[in-house]
N, C-alpha and C positions, 0 to 999 in steps of 0.2 A: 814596583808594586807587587806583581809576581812574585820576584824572592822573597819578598816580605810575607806572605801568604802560605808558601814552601817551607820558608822556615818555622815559620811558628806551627802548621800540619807536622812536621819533624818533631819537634820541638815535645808537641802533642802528644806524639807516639813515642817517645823517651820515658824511659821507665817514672824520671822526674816530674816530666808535664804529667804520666796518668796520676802522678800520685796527688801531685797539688790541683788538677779537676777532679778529682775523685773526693778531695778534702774540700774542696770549694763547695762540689754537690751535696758531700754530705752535712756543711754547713747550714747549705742553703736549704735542706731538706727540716732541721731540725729548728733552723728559724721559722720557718715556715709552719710546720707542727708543733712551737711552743706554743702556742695559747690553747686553751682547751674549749671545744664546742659541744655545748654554750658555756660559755666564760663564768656564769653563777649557775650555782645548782642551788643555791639554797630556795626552800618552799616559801610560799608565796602565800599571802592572803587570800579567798574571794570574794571579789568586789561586785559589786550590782550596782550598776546606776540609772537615773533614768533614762530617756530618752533625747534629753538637754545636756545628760552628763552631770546633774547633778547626783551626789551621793545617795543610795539610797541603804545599804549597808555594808557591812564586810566582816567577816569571820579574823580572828587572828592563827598564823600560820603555824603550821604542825610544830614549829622548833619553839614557839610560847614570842616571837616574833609581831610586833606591827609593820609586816612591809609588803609593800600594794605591787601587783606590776608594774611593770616598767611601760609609760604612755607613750605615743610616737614623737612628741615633741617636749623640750622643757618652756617652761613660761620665757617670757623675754624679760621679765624684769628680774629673774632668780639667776638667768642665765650671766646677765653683767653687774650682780651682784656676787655670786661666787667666784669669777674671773678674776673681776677686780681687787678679791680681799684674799683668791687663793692662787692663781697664775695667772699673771697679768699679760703674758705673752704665748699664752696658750694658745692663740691663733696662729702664731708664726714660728714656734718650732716645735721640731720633730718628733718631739716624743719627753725631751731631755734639755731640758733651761741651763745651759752651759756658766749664764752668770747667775742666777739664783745659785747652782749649786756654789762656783766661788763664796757667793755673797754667806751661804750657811755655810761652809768650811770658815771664814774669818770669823765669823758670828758666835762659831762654838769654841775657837780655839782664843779668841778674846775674852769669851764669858768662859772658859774653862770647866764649859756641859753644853747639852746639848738644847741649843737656844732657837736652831729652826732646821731643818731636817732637808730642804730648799727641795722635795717632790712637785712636781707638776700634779696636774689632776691629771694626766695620763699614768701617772706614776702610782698614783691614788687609788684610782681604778683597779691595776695589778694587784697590788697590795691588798686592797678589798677582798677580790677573788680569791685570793691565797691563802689570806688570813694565817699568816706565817711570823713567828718571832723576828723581830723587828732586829737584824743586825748589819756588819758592813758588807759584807759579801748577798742577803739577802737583798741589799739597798741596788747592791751591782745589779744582781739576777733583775731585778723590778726595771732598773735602765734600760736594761736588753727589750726585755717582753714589753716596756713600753714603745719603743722602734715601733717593733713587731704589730702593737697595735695600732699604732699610727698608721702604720703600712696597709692593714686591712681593715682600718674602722675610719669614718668620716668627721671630724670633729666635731658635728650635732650628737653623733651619735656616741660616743666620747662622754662627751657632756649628758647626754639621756644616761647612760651607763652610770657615771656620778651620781647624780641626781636621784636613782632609783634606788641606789645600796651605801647611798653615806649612814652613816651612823648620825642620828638625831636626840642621843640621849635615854635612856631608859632602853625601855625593848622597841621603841620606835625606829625602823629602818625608813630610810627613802624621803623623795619629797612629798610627794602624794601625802602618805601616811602620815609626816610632822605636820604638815600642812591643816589636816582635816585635828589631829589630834590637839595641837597647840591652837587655832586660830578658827576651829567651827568653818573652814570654806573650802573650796577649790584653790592650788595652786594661781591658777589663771587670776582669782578672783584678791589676789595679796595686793597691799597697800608697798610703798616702795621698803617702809620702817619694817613692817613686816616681812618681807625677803630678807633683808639684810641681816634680821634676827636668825632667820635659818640660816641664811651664808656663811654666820659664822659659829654655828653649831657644830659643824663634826668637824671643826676645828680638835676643840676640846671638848667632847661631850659629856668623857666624864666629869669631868671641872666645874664645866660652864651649865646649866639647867634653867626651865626658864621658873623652875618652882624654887630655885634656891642660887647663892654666889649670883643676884640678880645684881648689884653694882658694875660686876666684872662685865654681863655678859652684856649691859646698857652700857659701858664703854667701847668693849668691842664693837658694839652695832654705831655707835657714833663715829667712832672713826671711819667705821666702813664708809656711811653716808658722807663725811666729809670730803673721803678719797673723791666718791663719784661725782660730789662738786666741784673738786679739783680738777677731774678728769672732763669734765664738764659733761657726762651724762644727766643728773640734775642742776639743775640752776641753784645758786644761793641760799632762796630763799625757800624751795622745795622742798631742800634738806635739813633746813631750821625746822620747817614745819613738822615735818617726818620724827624727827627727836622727841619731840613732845609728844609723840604718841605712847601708851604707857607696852609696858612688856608683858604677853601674857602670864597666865597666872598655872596651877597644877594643869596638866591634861584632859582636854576635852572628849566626853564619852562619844562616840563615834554613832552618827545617826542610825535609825533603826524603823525606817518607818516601812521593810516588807521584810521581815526575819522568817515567816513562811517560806518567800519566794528565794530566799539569798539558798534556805537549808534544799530548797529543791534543784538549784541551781547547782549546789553543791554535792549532792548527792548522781542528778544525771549527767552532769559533764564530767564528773570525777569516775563515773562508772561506766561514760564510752573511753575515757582516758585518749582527751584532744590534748591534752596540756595547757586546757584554755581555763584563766580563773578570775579573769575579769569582762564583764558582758554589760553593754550598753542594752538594757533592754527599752519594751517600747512601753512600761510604767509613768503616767505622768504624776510627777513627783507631789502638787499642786493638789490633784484628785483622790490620789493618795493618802495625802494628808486627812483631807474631807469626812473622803467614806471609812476609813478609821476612826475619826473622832464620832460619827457615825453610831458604830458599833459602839465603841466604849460605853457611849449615852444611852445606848440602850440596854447594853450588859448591866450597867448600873441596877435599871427597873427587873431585867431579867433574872438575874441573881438572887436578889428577894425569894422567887420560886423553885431556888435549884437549878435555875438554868444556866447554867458557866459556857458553854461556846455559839460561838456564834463564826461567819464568815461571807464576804461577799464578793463578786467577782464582773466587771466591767468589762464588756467587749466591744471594739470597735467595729460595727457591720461586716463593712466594704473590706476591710484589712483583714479579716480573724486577728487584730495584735491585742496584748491584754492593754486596759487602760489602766486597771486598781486591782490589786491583788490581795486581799487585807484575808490569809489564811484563817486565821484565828484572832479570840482577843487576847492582847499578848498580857498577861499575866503572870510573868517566870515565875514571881514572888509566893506565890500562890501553886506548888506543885501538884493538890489533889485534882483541882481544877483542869490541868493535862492542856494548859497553852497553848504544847509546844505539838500538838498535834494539824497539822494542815489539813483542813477538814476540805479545802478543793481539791485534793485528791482523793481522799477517804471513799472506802466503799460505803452506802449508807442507800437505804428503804427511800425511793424515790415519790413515795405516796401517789398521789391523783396526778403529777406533772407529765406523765405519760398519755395521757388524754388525746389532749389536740395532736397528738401524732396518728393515734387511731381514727380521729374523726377525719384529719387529712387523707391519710390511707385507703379511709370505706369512702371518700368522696371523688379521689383519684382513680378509682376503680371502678367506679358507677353502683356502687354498690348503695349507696343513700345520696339524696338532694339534701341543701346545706338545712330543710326545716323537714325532715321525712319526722313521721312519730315514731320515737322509739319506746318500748312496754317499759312500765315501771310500775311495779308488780312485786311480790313476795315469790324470791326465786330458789328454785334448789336446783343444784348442778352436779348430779352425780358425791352426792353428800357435802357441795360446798355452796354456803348459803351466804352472798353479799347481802350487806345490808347498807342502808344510805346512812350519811352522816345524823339526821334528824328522825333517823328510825321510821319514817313517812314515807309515802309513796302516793304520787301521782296518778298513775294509773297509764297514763301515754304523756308524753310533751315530743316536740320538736328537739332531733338533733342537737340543734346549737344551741338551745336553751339547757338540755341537757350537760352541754359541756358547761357555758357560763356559769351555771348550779354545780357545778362537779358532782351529778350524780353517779352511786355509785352503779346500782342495778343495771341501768340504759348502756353504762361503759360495759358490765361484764356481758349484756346483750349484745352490746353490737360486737366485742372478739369472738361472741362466741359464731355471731356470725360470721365475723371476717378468717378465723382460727388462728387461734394460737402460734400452728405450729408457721403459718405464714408473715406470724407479728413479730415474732424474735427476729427473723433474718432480715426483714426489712426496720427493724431499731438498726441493727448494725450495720445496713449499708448508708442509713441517716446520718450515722457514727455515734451511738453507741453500743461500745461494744466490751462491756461488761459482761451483757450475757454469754456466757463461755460455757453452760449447759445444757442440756438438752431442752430442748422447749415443754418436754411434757415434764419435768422437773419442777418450770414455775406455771404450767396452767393457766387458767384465768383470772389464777391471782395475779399474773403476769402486771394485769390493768392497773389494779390501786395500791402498788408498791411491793407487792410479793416478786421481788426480785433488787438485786443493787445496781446503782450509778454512783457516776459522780460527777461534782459541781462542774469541774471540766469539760469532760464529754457533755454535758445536757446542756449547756453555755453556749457551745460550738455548734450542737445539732442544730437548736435554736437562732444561733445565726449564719449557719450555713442554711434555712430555711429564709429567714429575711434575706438574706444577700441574692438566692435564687429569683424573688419575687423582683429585689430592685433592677435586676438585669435583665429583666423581660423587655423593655426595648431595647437593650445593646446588642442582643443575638436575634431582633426581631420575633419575639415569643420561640424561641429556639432553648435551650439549655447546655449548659455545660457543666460537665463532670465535675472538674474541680471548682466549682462553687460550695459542693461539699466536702469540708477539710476541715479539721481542727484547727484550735486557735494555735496561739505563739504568746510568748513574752520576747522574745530577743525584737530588737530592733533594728535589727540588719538582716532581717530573712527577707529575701528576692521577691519580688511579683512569680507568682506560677507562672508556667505557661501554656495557654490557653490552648484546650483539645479541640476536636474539632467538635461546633454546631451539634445536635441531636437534637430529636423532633420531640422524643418521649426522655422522660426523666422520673426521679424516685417520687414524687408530688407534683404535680403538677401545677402553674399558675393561679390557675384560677382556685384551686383546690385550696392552697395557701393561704388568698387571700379573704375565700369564706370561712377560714381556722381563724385567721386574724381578726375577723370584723366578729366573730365570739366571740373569742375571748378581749375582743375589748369593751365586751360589753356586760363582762365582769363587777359584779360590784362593790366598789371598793372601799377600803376599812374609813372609818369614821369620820373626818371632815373630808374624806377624797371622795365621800359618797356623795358630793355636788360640785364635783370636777367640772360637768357638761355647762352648769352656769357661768362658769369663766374664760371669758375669751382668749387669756393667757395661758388657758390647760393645756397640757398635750394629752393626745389620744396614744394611748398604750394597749398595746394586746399582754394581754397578763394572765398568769396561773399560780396558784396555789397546789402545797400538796401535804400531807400529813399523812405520817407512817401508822403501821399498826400500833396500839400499847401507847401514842402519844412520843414515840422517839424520835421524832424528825419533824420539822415545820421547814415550808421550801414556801420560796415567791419566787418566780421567774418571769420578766417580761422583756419586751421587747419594742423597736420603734424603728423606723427604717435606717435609721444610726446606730444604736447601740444596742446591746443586750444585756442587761444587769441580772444575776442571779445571786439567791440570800438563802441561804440555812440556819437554821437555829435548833438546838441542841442542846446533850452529852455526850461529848466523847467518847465515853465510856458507853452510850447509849441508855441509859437509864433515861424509861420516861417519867414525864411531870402532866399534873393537873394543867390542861390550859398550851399545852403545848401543838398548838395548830400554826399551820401556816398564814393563816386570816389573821389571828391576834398576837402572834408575834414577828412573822417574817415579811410581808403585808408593809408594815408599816413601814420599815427600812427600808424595802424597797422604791416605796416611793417618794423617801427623804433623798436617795441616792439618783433616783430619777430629775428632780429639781435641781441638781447641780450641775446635768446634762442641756447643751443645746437642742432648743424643738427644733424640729421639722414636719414639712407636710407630710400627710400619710401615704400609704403606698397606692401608687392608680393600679385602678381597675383594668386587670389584662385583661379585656372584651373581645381581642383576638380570640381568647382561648377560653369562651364562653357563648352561647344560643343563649335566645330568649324562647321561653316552652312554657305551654301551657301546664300549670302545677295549680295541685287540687287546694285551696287555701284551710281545709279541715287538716288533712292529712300530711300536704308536703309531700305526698308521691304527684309521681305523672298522673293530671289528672285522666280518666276513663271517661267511658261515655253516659257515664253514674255523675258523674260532679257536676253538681246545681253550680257553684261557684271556683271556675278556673280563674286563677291569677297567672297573667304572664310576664314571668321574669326572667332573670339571668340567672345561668346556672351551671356548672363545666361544664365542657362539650363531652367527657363519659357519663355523665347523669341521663343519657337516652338509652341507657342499657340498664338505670335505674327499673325497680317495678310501677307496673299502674296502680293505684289508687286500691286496697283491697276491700276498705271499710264501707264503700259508698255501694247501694243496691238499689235494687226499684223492687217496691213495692206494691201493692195496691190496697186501697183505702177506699173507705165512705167519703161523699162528700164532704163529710166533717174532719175528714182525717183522724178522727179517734180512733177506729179500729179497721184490723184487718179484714178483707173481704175475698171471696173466692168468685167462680161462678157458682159455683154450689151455692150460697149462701144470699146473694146480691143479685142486682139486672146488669144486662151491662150499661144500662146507661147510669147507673147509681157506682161504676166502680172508676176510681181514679187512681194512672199513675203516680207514684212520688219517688223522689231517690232521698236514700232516706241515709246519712251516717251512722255507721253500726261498729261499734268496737265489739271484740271479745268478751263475754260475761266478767272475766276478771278483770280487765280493763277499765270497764263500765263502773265496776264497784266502787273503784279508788278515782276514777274519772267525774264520775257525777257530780260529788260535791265539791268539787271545784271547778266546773263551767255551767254557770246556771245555765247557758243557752242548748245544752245538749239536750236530745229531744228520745227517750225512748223509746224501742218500737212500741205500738200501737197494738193491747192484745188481739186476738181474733173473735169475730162476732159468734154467735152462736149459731151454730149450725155449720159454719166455716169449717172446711179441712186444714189440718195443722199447713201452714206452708214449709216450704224447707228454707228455712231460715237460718238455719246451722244449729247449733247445740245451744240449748236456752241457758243450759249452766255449766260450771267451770269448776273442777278441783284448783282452791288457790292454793294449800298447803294439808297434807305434802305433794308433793307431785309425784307423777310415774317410775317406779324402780328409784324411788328415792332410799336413802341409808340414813337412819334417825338415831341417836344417842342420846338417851335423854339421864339427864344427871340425879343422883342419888338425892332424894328429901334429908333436912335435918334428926327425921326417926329412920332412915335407914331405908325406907324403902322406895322404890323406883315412882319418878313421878309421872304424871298424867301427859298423856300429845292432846293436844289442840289442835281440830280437826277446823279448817276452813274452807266454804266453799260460795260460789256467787254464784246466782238467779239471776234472768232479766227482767224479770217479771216483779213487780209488788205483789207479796201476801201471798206470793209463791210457798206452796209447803213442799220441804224433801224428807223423804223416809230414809235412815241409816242404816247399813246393814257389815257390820264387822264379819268378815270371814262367814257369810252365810246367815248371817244370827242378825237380827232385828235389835239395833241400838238405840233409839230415838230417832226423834224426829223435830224440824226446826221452822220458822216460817218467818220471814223477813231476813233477820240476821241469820246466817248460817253458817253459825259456831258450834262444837259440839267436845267436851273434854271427854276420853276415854282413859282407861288404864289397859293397857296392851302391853303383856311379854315381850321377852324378847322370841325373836324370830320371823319367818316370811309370813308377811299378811295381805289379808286384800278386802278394800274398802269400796260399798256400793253404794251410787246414791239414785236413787226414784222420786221421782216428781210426782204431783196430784194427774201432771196430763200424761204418765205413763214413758216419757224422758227418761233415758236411764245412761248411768258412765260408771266404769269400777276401774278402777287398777291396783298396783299390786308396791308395797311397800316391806323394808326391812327395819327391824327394830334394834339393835346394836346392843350387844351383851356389857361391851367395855365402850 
């Protein structure tokens, strides 16, 4: 055994042996490197499907192509239909059918042409990838390279490679792609007559068609079926039955129910350049369908008005995954219309839907209780003047009634208290994060849509808000970070993983769910406005929003499940008459909502809430002025809220009608009272709408003035206000409209423009002047010698 070892080592190092291992190596080297990695380059479709795998669409590929990727497995019933009708011993040899080829060498030289070619489907394969003139020596090369890929590919995978690049006729490549084209289904989902139709397709595809030569290509598939009777993969009578199934007809148009979502698909995957162009997202196909037809139903009524797009979008809580994605209404036909625009991603005027972020905000921070009064009032802000949807004002309301109303004035009150420049950064650590300027950029028009989102981002913030609330027992009223995160459409993104516990967080629990118990009590558009009568209702927290000019209507709500958001629009942004969030987007929403599972509403985190005595006028911490404390629940920063500033004590005649001093009165004829006192301009717009408000009580006669604060109020303009007033029809500058409130009935004030006596008013105190432009300043006097001036600018342009 030795010599034998010795000699062939000799043998080795002979000039002969290097040369024949040297030739062997470099055999083995170029076998080994004939196939090219990856074996097809050709471009590929991209495909979207749902989260079942059903179709949901696909683009065709850069070269004008139908061919889908390549899936991990082929069907079983395609698989021992193409075997059996094109290598029938494809499992058991090499690469290369040593009697097939005999059998097509007899075959062609009997028929004197070429009558069967006798390739394996590994030989198929080659030849695919190559895509080379078809002669003998290319036939050799094809031999080899099949070895070759027998040697490093698995016979599944063989058969996947088939499967995915046969030619099906037309520009249809693949099974996938013939599959959905010829037959409306999934591969998996084919009748047995149905496979064997395709098995014998890239037979001959130019030939054979299933739109035309339809005799031939019903023979071929019968005989296939016979063979596997034969072979006994069907039974007899399986395959009788099978025959009589008829043959499709021209090509089926390839489904399209999220062409939004496929082109965003297409656009961010093709532009991190993964190579990935097919994606199982987490879209159910089902819902899909719904809230599309959805849309269209209402496009219909919307279009009448000029209003061509619309779009809505479904999030699952607990997952951030998308549930429906219906970008746009899909109108290609129609190109002024702009279809093709995905308005879920679009930048666009978020109107009032920013709201309950602010009201969460000031309540997380102790900054108001969920019913503190906020002013509503005729406001100037450094020359920018909100005004309410109904051009009215209240005078004060409660916080959350405030939001439910979506008023405008109370929201730019309370950023102005909370500030602006603290509102932007906390939008974007919510997530959204649009605002990418500087905060004094958008101001306090920040509130009612002076600035952009999108449906996206405010979907996600919205249920990364719900999702924090339902995890308040899973971390023990604790929070975690990543409950805040944008959504997903894929269907295969991972569980996060979970950071650690933290005590504080960007809203807090409780805070959350006093947002949510307002805005559910939203009132909703026309038969939903007696929701609460049906025991089958579900309770929705919901918002509305409506841009400046009428260009945007938004509905957004929410349920401890899901979060559905709806825009209705132009494109193009052109607004329309009627174009609100109440009377057009409102409704969608909560047709889209009824096709969602109810669930109970979110509990009350009490952990992270006191019960505190709160003033029931005001909604601040009651003082020791409040005739009437209510004690209820409230966050636990609401003790860093203010006390009660409206409620005083007084003193009275026994009758309570008027004020009394000692000067005036005994002491035994003077009586305590605490008495609710708003601001004069509050009072104005206040009174007639609470009959029970009680004013003060003038002073008797002889009584010293109390200090009771300032009896009257400049409503408009206010202090260093900037006034523009617009040109008359004749060209010349028109009139300001001076406003001011008394507390007092049949109160008279004296006018005084710049020093100079203007009039005078008594009850109503309204007063039109004509004032230049430039710095002015306005005086008012009372009959009891009350006096307030301040100082205004009149605006040239």
């Amino acid at each position: 055994m030795d010599i034998r070892i010795k000699d062939f080592i000799a043998f080795c190092k002979s000039p002969k042996g290097i040369f024949i291992l040297a030739f062997a190596s470099t055999l083995s080297l170029v076998f080994y490197f004939a196939l090219p990695k990856p074996l097809f380059r050709s471009p590929t479709s991209f495909v979207i499907e749902d989260e079942a795998g059903r179709l949901l669409g696909a683009s065709i590929a850069l070269d004008g192509q139908w061919r889908f990727p390549a899936t991990d497995a082929v069907p079983e019933k395609f698989a021992k239909c193409i075997v059996a009708f094109e290598d029938r011993r494809f499992y058991i040899h090499p690469g290369v059918d040593p009697v097939a080829l005999v059998r097509a060498i007899w075959q062609n030289i009997r028929g004197r042409r070429v009558v069967s070619g006798g390739s394996t489907i590994s030989m198929q394969v080659i030849r695919m990838s190559q895509n080379k003139p078809r002669t003998i020596w290319q036939k050799c090369m094809e031999a080899v390279l099949a070895f070759r890929l027998e040697a490093g590919y698995n016979k599944a995978t063989i058969l996947q490679l088939y499967s995915a690049h046969a030619p099906f006729g037309s520009n249809v490549v693949g099974l996938d792609a013939a599959s959905w084209r010829y037959f409306g289904r999934a591969p998996e989902q084919l009748s047995w007559a149905e496979a064997a139709t395709l098995a014998v397709l890239p037979n001959a595809p130019s030939l054979i068609h299933p739109g035309r030569n339809r005799k031939r290509l019903l023979a071929k598939r019968n005989m296939l079926l016979d063979k596997l009777a034969v072979q006994g993969t069907l039974d007899r009578s399986a395959a009788e039955l099978a025959k009589l199934e008829p043959l499709p007809d021209e090509p089926l148009p390839l489904p399209r129910l999220a062409p939004h979502l496929l082109e965003r698909f297409k656009k961010e995957y093709g532009r991190l350049g993964t190579g990935v162009t097919r994606l199982k997202t987490s879209i159910n196909a089902n819902l899909q369908q719904r809230v599309a037809d959805i849309i269209d139903r209402h496009h219909r009524g919307l279009s009448a008005n000029g209003i061509f797009n619309a779009a809505a979008l479904v999030l699952e809580v607990e997952s951030g995954k998308t549930m429906a994605y219906v970008g746009n209404v899909h109108t290609p036909q129609n190109a002024e219309a702009e279809s093709h625009v995905d308005m879920i991603t679009a930048l666009r005027s978020p109107g009032s839907t920013l709201k309950p972020l602010l009201y969460a905000a000031m309540l997380t921070d102790g900054l108001i209780l969920p019913h503190t009064l906020i002013p509503d009032i005729p406001t100037q802000i450094g020359g920018y003047t909100p005004q309410n949807y109904d051009l009215g004002y209240d005078g004060a309301l409660p916080a959350s009634r405030a939001l439910s109303r979506s008023l405008n004035i109370p929201a730019v009150k309370m950023l102005q208290h909370y500030k602006y420049q603290r509102f932007q950064p906390f939008l974007r650590q919510a997530g959204v994060r649009t605002l990418d300027r500087p905060a004094d950029f958008y101001g306090l028009s920040m509130i009612l849509g002076g600035c952009e989102v999108t449906m996206w981002q405010l979907a996600g913030t919205y249920a990364s808000m719900a999702r924090t609330l339902n995890h308040y027992r899973r971390y023990h009223a604790g929070y975690n970070s990543t409950d805040y995160r944008p959504p997903h459409y894929s269907r295969n993104v991972g569980t996060l993983p979970e950071n650690s516990v933290e005590r504080t967080s960007i809203i807090d629990h409780a805070s959350l769910y006093f947002t949510f118990q307002a805005m559910n009590e939203v009132m909703r558009p026309g038969e939903e406005a007696l929701w609460e009568q049906f025991a089958s209702s579900k309770k929705i927290a919901w918002k509305t929003g409506t841009s400046f000019g009428f260009r945007d209507g938004w509905a957004i709500g929410l349920t401890p499940t899901h979060v559905v958001c709806v825009w209705v629009g132009n494109a193009d942004g052109e607004g329309r008459p009627g174009l609100t969030g109440i009377e057009t987007a409102a409704p969608i929403l909560f047709e889209i909502f009824d096709l969602l599972p109810a669930r109970a509403w979110f509990e009350a985190p009490l952990d992270r809430m006191v019960q505190t005595a709160v003033c029931r006028e005001s909604g601040h911490l009651a003082g020791p002025d409040c005739p009437h404390p209510d004690t209820v629940y409230i966050p636990v920063p609401g003790h860093r809220s203010s006390v009660c500033p409206y409620h005083q004590l007084i003193h009275t005649n026994s009758k309570g009608t008027l004020q009394v001093t000692a000067d005036c009165a005994a002491a035994g004829d003077i009586v305590a009272a605490q008495w609710f006192v708003l601001p004069p301009a509050m009072e104005f717009y206040y009174k007639p709408r609470h009959a029970t408000y009680r004013e003060l009580p003038p002073f008797g006669n002889g009584c010293a003035i109390g200090t009771d604060g300032q009896p009257m109020e400049m409503i408009y303009p206010k202090n260093n206000a900037k006034i523009y007033i617009p040109l008359e029809i004749d060209g010349r500058r028109g009139q300001v409209i001076f406003n001011a409130a008394h507390r007092r009935k049949g109160s008279r004030i004296y006018w005084h423009l710049d020093e100079t006596f203007v009039g005078e008013t008594e009850t109503f105190h309204q007063l039109a002047l004509d004032v230049p432009a430039g710095l002015h300043r306005i005086t008012l006097v009372d009959s009891d010698g009350a006096r307030i001036s301040q100082q205004f600018e009149i605006l040239k342009k």
